[in-house]
C-alpha positions in Angstrom: -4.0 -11.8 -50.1 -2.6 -11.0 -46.9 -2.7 -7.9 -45.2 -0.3 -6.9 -42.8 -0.6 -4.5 -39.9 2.2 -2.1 -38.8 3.1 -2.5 -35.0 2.4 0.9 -34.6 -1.4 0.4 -35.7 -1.6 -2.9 -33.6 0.2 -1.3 -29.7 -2.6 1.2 -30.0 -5.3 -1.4 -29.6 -4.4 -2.8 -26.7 -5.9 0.0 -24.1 -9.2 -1.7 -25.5 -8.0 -5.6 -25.2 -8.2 -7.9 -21.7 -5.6 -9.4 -20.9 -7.5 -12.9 -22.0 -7.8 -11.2 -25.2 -3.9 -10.1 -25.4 -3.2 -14.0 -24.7 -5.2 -15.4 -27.7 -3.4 -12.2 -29.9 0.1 -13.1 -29.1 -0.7 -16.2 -30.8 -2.1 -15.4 -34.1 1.9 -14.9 -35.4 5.0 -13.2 -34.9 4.3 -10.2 -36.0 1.5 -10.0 -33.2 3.4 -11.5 -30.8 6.1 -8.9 -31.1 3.8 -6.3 -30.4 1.4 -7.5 -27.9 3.3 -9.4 -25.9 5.5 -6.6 -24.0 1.7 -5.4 -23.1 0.9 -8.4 -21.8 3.8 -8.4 -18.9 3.1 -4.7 -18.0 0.8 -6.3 -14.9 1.8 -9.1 -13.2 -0.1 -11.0 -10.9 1.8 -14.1 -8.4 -0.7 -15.1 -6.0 -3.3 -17.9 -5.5 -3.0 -21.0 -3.9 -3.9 -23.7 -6.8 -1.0 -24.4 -9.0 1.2 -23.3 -6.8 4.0 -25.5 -7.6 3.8 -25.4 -11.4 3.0 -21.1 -11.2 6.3 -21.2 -8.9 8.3 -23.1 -12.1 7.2 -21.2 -14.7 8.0 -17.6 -12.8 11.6 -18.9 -12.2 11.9 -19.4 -15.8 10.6 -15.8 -16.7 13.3 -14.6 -13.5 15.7 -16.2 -15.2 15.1 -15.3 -18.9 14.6 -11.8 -18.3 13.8 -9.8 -21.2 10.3 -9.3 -20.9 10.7 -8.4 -17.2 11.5 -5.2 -18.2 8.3 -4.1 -19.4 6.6 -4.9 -16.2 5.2 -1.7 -14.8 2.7 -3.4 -12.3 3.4 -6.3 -9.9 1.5 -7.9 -7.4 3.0 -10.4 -5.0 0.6 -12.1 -3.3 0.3 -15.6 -1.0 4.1 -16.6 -1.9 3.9 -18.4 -5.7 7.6 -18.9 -5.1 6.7 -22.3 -4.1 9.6 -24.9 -4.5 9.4 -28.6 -5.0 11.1 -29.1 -1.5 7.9 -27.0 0.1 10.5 -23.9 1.3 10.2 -20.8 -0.5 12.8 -18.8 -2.9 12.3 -15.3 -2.2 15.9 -14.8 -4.0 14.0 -14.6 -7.4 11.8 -11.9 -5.8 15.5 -9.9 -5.3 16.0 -10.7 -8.7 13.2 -9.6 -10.2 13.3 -6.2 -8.8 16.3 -5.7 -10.2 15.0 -6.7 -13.7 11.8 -4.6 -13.7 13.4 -0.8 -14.1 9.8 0.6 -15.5 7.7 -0.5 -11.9 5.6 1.5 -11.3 3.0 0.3 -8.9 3.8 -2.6 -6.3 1.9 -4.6 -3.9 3.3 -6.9 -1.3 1.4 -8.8 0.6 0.2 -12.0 3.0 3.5 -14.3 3.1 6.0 -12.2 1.3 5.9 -9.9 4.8 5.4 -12.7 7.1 7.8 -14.1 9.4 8.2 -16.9 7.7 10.3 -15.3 5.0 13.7 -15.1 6.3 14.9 -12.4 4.0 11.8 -10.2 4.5 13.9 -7.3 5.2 16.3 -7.8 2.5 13.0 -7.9 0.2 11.8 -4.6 1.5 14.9 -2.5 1.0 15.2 -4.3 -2.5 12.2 -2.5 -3.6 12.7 -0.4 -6.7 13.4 3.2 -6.6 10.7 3.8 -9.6 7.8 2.6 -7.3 5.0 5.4 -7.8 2.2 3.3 -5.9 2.9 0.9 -2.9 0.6 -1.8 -1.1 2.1 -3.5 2.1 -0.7 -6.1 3.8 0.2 -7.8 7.0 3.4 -6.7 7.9 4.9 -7.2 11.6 7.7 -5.0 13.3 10.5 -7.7 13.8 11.3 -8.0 18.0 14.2 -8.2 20.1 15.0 -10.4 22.8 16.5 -8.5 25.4 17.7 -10.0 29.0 16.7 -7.9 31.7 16.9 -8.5 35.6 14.1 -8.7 37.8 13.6 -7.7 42.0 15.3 -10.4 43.9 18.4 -11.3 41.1 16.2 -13.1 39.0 17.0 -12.8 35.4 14.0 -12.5 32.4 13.6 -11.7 29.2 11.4 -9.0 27.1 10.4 -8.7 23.3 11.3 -4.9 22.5 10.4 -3.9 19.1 13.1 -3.0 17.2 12.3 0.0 14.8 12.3 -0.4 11.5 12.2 1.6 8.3 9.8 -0.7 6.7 10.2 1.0 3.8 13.5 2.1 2.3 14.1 5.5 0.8 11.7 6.0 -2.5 11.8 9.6 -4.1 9.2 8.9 -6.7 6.0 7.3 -3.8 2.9 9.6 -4.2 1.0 7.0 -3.0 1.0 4.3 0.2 -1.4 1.9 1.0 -1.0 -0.2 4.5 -3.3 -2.9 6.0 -3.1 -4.8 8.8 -0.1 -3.6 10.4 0.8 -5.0 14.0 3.2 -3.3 16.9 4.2 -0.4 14.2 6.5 1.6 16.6 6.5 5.4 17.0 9.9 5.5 15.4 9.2 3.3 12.5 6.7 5.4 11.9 9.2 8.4 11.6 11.5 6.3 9.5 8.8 5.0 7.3 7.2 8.7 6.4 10.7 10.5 5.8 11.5 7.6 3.5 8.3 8.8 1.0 8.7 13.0 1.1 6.5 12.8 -2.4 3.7 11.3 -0.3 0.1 12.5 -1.3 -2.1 9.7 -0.9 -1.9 7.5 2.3 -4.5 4.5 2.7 -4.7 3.1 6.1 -7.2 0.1 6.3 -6.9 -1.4 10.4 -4.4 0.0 11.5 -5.0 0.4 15.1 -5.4 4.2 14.8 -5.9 4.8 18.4 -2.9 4.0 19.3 -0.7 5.4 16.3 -2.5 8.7 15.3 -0.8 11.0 17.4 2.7 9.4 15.7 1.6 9.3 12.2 0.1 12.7 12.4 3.4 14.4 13.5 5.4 12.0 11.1 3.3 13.0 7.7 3.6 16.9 9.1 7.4 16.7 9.3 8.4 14.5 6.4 5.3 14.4 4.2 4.1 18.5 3.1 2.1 17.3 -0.2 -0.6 14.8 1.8 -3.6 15.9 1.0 -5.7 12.4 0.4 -6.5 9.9 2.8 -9.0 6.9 3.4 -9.2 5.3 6.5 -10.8 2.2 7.6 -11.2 2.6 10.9 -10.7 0.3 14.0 -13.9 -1.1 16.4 -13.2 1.0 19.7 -15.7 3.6 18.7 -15.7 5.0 22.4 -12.3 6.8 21.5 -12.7 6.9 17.8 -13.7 9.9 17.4 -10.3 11.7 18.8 -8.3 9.6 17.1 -9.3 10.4 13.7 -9.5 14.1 14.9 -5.9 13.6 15.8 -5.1 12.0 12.8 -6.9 14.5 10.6 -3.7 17.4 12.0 -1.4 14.9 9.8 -1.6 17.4 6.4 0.5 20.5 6.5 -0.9 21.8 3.1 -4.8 20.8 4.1 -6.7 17.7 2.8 -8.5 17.8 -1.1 -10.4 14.2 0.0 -11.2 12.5 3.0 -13.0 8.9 2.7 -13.7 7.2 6.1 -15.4 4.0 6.8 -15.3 0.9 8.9 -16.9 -2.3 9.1 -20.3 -3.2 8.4 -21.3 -4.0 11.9 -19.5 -0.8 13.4 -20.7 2.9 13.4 -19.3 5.9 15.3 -20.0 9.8 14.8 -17.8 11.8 13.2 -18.0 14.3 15.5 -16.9 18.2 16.6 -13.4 17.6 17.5 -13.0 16.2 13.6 -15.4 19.0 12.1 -12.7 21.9 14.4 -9.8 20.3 12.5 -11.1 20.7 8.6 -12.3 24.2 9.6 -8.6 24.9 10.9 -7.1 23.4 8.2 -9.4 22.6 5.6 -9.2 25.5 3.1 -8.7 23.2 -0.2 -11.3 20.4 1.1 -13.3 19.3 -2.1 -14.9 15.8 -0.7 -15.6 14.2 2.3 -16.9 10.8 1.8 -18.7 8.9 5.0 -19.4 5.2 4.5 -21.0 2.7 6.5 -22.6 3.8 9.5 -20.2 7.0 9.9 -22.6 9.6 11.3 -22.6 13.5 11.1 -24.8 15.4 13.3 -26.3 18.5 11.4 -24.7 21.4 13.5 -21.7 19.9 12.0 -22.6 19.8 8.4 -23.9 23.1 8.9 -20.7 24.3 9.8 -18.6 23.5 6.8 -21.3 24.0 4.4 -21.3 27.9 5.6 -17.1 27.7 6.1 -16.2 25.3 3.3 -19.0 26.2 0.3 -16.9 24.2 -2.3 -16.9 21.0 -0.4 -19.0 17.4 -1.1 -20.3 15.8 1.5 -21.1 12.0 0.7 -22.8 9.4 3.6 
């Protein structure tokens, strides 16, 4: 006798199944099948290196079917999986696909899907979906101008200028925005990037050169970002400045911060020190946790400080 599940019973497993495990369910019949396998398309996952050519294949296939795309609620694009047979990438199945996932949710772009080697890399970054809750960008680049300019004596030259960009395009639902590596981010991009995200409370900033941008993502977030009130900052090696540049940085929430995490490399230490302690007393009313990681220092008067100003907040080091 056989005993048959309603789909009802059989979607409510799956919080407790790995995705190797929701793999080896869609097979057991079509009954299963039908209800696992939307689950198994809600995270998506184009990256690595081996395989490329037969992952690239069997994504176009999936682009071009369809259907299940539209249960995807997680994607992450990684070191370009779009590989073709002729060795040049595709990224117009990337366009595609964004248009065929209208449940994404959390995206993250990354490695050569911002490079310069994808000619459409623009066209990629205003296609993102206007349902994106959670962003990742890794390794992105401000595009540059070549400009002719003329030197002393008539002689002519040219400069690279970078030309601001948005970087991201207008998305009303982003609470939270993660960016690594970022190169030659103008002032102005900045701008355009924050009042693109006005739902912003979360922002991530892993080497971002913070001594030369905190004064313009500060006054960016304050403008176009009011709900900020998480951060986690890798910070950058030039410890001799550090310090006032995370200070600076620390102005960027209008409503205060709920959780500061700070930490840098393993072989890098600086102080976090008065001029960073000042700013959360100023503005640090709703501070519940300050989290200090590898090698980030606090001298005592400090903690003393905010323990008798700020009694509800953690401090972790």
């Amino acid at each position: 006798m056989s005993i048959t599940l309603p789909p009802e019973v059989l979607q409510g497993c799956t919080p407790h199944l790995s995705r190797y495990n929701l793999t080896v369910c869609v097979r057991v019949c079509q009954g299963w099948h039908s209800a696992f396998n939307p689950y198994l398309w809600k995270d998506v996952v184009l990256d690595y290196i081996k395989s490329r050519t037969k992952k690239s294949k069997a994504f176009q296939r999936g682009v071009e079917a369809g259907a299940l795309l539209r249960s995807i609620t997680s994607l992450y694009l990684g070191s370009a999986p779009i590989l073709m047979d002729n060795k040049e990438y595709d990224y117009t199945h990337i366009l595609r696909l964004f248009k065929l996932c209208p449940q994404l949710r959390s995206l993250n772009l990354s490695d050569d899907m911002l490079s310069r080697r994808n000619p459409i890399v623009q066209d990629l970054i205003a296609a993102i979906p206007a349902t994106v809750e959670t962003l990742d960008l890794t390794v992105c680049r401000i595009d540059y101008e070549v400009v002719e300019r003329e030197l002393p004596g008539g002689r002519g030259d040219t400069a690279r200028i970078p030309r601001p960009q948005p970087l991201i395009p207008f998305l009303p639902r982003l609470t939270t925005l993660n960016i690594s590596k970022f190169v030659g981010v103008t002032s102005s991009s900045w701008s355009l990037m924050f009042k693109n995200c006005p739902q912003l409370e979360t922002l991530r900033l892993d080497r971002v050169h913070l001594l030369g941008a905190s004064s313009a993502i500060s006054l960016a977030a304050r403008q176009f970002c009011p709900r900020l009130a998480h951060c986690t900052v890798y910070c950058d090696k030039e410890k001799a400045l550090m310090s006032k540049a995370l200070a600076t940085f620390l102005t960027a929430s209008v409503g205060g911060w709920e959780r500061i995490y700070i930490t840098a490399q393993f072989d890098y230490s600086f102080q976090f020190g008065p001029d960073c302690t000042d700013v959360l007393l100023r503005n640090g009313s709703r501070l519940k946790s300050l989290v200090l990681k590898c090698h980030i220092t606090m001298s005592l008067e400090c903690v003393r400080k905010l323990n008798l100003m700020l009694p509800n907040l953690v401090i972790s080091a």
